[in-house]
N, C-alpha and C positions, 0 to 999 in steps of 0.2 A: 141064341146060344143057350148051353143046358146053365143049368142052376149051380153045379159042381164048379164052374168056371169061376163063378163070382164068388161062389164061397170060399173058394182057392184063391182068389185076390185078395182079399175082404183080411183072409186069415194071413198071408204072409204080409199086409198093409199092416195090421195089426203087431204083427210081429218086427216090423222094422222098427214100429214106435215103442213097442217096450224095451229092446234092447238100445234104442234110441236115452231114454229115462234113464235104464240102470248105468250106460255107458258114459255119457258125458254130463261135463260137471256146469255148463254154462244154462244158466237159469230161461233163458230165452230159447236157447233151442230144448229142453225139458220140454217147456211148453207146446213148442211148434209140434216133439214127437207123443203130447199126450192129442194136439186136435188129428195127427194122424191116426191114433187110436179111435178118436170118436166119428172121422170117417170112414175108417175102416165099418165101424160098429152100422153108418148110415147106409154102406153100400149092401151090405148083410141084412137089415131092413128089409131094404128097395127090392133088393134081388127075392128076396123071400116074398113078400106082400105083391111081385109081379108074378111070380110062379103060382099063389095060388089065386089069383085075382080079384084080389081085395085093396084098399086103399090103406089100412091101418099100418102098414110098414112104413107111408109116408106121412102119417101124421107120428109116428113114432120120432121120422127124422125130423118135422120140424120140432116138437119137444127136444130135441138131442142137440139141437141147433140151439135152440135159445138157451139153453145149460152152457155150449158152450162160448158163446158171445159173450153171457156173464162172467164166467171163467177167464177169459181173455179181459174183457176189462177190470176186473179186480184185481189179476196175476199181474198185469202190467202195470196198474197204480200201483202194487206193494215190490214189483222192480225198480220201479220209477224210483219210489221213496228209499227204499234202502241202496242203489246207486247212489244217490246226493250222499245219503249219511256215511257209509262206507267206501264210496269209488270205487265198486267190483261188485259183479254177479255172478262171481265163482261160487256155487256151491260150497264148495269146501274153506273159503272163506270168509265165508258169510257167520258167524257166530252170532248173532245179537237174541237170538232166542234163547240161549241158555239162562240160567234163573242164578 
């Protein structure tokens, strides 16, 4: 398959995760539409570093993987936590950060 394919994936993947982010308010699926962004970002790598026949597009994706594994488990401890304290991961009612 040409290269255009996957970058036409890669970018509308991309773009269901950010309209994902701007549009809903629940803090878990945020999350789930930014690792869609960062596969988006891996398959754009891949696709890239296969067409010119080099490895570096997949050592990119594993760096991009370990960012977002930590992501994921930090995002879900400070759900976790603000869950008990509040009971909601509504976005828009989540307040505890104001000063």
């Amino acid at each position: 398959m040409a290269l255009q394919y996957y970058l036409i994936l890669s970018a509308l993947l991309f773009t269901i995760g950010v309209i994902g982010v701007l549009i809903r308010r629940n803090a878990i699926i945020i999350f789930m539409c930014i690792e869609l962004m960062l596969n988006a970002a891996n398959l754009a790598f891949v696709a890239i570093g296969r067409e010119l026949g080099d490895a570096s597009g997949q050592i990119f994706v594993f760096f991009v993987m370990t960012v977002a594994a930590a992501e994921v488990a930090i995002g879900l401890a400070i759900i976790v936590s603000v869950f008990r304290h509040r009971e909601t991961i509504n976005i828009d009612e989540i307040n505890t950060m104001k000063g």
